[in-house]
C-alpha positions in Angstrom: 6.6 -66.0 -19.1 7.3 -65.3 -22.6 9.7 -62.6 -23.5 6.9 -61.5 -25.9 4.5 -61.3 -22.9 6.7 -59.4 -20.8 7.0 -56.6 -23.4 3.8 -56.8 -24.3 2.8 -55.9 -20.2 5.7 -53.5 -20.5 4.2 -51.8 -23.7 0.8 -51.3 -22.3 2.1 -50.0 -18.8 4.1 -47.4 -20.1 1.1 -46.7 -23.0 -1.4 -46.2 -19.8 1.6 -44.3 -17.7 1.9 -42.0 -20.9 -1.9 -41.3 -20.8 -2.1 -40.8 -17.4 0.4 -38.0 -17.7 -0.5 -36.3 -20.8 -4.3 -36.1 -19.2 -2.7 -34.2 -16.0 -2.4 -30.4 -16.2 1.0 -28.9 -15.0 0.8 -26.2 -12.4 0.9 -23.8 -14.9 -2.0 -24.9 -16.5 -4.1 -24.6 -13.4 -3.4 -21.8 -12.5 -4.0 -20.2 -15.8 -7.2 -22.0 -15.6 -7.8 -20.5 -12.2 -7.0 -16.5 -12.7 -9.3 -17.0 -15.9 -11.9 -18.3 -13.5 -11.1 -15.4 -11.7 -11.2 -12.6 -14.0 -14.8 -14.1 -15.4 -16.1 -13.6 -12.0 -15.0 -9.9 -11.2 -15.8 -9.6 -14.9 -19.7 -10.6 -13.9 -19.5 -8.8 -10.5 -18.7 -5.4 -12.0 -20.9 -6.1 -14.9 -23.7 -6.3 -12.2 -22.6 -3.2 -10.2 -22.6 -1.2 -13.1 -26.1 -2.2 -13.9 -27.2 -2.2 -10.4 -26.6 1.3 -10.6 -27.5 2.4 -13.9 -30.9 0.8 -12.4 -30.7 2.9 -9.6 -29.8 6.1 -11.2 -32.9 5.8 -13.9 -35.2 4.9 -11.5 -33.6 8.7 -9.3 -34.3 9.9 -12.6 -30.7 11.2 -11.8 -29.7 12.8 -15.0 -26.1 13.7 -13.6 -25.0 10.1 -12.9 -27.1 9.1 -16.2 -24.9 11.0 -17.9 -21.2 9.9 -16.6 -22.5 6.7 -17.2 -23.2 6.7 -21.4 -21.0 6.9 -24.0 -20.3 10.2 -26.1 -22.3 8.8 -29.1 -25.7 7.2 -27.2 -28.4 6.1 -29.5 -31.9 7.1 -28.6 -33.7 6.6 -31.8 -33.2 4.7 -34.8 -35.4 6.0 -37.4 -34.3 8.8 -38.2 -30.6 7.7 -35.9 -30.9 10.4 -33.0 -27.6 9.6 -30.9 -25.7 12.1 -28.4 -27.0 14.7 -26.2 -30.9 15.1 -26.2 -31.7 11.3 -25.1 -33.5 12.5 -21.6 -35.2 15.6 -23.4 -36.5 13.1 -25.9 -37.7 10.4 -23.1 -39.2 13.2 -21.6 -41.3 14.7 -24.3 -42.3 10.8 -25.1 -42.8 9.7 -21.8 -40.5 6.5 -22.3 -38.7 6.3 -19.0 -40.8 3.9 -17.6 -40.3 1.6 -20.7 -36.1 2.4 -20.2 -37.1 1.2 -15.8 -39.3 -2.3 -17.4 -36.2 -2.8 -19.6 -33.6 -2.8 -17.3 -35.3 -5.0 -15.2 -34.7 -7.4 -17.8 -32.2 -10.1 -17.6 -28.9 -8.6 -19.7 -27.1 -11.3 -22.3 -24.4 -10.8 -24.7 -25.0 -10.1 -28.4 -22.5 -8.7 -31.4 -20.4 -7.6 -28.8 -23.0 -5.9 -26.3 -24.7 -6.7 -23.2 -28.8 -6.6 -24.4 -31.6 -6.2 -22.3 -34.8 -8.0 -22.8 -32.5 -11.2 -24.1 -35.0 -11.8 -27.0 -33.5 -9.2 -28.6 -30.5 -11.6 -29.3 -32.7 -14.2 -30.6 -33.0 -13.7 -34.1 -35.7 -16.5 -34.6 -38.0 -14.0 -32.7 -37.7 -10.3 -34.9 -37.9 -8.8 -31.7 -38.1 -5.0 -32.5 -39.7 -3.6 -29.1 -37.2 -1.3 -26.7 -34.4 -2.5 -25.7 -31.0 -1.3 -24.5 -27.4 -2.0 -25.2 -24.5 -1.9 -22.7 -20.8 -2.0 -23.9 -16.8 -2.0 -22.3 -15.3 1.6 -23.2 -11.7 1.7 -22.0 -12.4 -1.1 -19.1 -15.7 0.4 -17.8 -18.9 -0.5 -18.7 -21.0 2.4 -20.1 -24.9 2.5 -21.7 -24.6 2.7 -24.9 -28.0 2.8 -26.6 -31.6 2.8 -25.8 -34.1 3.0 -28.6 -37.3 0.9 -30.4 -37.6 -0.7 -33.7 
């Protein structure tokens, strides 16, 4: 062989060694990889607790548990904005908590930095202006943060 050949094999091993190593992760990397894995999961399972019980505490009609479970400033109406305490009073009087039971039987999605219920709500292609509710991190927890129509 050539001397010129011999480099030229040379050259292309150590090309394909050097891609072969830059394509592996380190440890490091996997593991970072991994505990993001991780997180996303305990992320989704206390995601679905929360609503598991939010479920459960609407369909109680358990105002007590309702209420540790919403933030300070929940939206109940939009037009005119009605947010705060009165939100059960107001279902009452309308007769909208089976409408608040249908729509948390919906599938949740994420949208502007909420979890929505129906998800068509987060479609904007489809105007969708029916109920819907809103669910949102506060300090860690998940808490209901808005329920209205419109």
């Amino acid at each position: 062989m050539t001397d010129v050949r011999v480099m030229r094999i040379i050259a292309t091993l150590l090309l394909a060694f050097a891609v072969i190593l830059t394509g592996c992760q380190t440890a490091s990397e996997k593991e970072k990889v991994k505990k993001e894995a991780l997180k996303k999961k305990a992320d989704d399972v206390d995601f679905q607790a929360f609503v598991g019980r939010l479920r459960k505490a609407v369909a109680k009609r358990d105002l007590e548990t309702l209420k540790s479970m919403m933030t300070d400033d929940f939206g109940y109406k939009l037009d005119p904005p009605l947010s705060g305490q009165g939100a059960f009073e107001y279902w009452d009087q309308q007769g909208i908590w089976p409408e608040l039971d249908g729509i948390l039987s919906e599938k949740f999605v994420k949208y502007k930095g909420y979890m929505v219920a129906p998800p068509q709500f987060a479609d904007p292609s489809l105007n969708y202006d029916g109920y819907r509710a809103g669910l949102r991190r506060v300090n860690g927890s998940w808490k209901f943060a808005y329920f209205v129509n419109g």
